[in-house]
C-alpha positions as CSV (number, residue, x, y, z in Angstrom):
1,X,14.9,18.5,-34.1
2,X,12.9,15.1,-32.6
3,X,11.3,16.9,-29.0
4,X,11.9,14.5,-26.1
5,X,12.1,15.6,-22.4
6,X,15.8,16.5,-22.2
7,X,15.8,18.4,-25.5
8,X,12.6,20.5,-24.0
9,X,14.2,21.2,-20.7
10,X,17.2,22.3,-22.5
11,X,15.7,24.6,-25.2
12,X,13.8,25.9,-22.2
13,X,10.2,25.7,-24.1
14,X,7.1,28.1,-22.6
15,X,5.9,25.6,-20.2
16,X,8.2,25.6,-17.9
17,X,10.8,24.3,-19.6
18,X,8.6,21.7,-21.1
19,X,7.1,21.6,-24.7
20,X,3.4,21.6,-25.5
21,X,3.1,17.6,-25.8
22,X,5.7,17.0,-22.4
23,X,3.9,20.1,-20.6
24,X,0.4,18.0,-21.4
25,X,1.8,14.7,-20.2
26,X,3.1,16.4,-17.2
27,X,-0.2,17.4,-16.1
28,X,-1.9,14.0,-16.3
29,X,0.8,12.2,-14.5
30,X,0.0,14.9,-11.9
31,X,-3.5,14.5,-12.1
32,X,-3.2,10.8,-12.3
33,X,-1.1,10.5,-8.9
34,X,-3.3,13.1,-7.6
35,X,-6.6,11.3,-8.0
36,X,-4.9,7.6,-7.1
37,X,-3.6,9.7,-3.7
38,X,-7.2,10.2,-2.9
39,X,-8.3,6.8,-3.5
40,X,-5.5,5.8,-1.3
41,X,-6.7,7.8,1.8
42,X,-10.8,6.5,1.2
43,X,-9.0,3.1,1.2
44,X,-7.1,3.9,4.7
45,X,-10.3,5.7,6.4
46,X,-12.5,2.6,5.2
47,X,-10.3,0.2,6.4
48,X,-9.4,2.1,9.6
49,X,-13.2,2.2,10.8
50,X,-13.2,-1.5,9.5
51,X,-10.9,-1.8,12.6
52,X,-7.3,-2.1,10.8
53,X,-4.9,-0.2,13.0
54,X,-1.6,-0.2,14.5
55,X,0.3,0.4,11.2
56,X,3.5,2.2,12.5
57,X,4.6,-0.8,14.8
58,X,7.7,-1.7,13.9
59,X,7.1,-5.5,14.5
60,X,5.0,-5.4,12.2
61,X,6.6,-4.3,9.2
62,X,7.5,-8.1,7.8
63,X,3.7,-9.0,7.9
64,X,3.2,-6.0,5.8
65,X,5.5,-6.9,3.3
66,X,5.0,-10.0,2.7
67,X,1.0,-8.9,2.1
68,X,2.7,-6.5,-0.4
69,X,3.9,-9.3,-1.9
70,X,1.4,-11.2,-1.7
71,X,-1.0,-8.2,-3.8
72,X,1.8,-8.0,-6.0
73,X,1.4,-11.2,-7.6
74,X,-2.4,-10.6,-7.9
75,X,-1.6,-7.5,-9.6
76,X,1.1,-9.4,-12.0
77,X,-1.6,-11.8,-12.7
78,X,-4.4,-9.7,-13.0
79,X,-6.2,-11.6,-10.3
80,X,-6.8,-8.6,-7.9
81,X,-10.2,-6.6,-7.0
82,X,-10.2,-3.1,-7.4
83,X,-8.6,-2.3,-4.4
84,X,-5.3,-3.7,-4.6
85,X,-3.3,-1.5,-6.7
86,X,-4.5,1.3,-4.0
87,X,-4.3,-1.4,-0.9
88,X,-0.2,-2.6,-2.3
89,X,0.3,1.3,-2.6
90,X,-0.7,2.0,1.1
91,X,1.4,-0.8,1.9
92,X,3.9,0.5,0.2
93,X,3.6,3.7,2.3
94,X,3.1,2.1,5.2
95,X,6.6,0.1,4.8
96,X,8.2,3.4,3.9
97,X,7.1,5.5,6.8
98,X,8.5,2.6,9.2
């Protein structure tokens, strides 16, 4: 039998419930969002002593996502610095928390 995810979860394999390839991929999607999480909260300090404040007003929240937007296309078009997948996921944050 082919392994994919459901068939693992199913069969319940030795890694909790995953099989040795899934249970592998599992742990670098965790350690992937778990390093990116950390570059997301330099990026917040830096730009916080920077003087960028003030997130959580509400009045705000349309100016933040149209800057979302606005890093979105640069990440579409592969026009962005380093920062802006971490600064459009902070946004992204930032829009949900409101």
């Amino acid at each position: 039998m082919n392994c994919n995810v459901k068939n693992c979860e199913r069969e319940q394999a030795p890694h909790g419930g995953l099989c040795e390839k899934h249970a592998q991929e599992k742990h670098e999607l965790e350690a992937a969002v778990s390093e990116f999480a950390d570059r997301m909260r330099r990026r917040l300090v830096e730009k916080l002593l920077d003087g960028y404040a003030g997130w959580w007003d509400p009045k705000l929240r349309m100016k933040l996502a149209l800057v979302l937007e606005k890093k979105a296309a640069r990440l579409r078009y592969n026009l962005g610095n380093k920062h802006e997948a971490v600064d459009a996921a902070n946004l992204a944050m930032m829009l949900e928390k409101l």
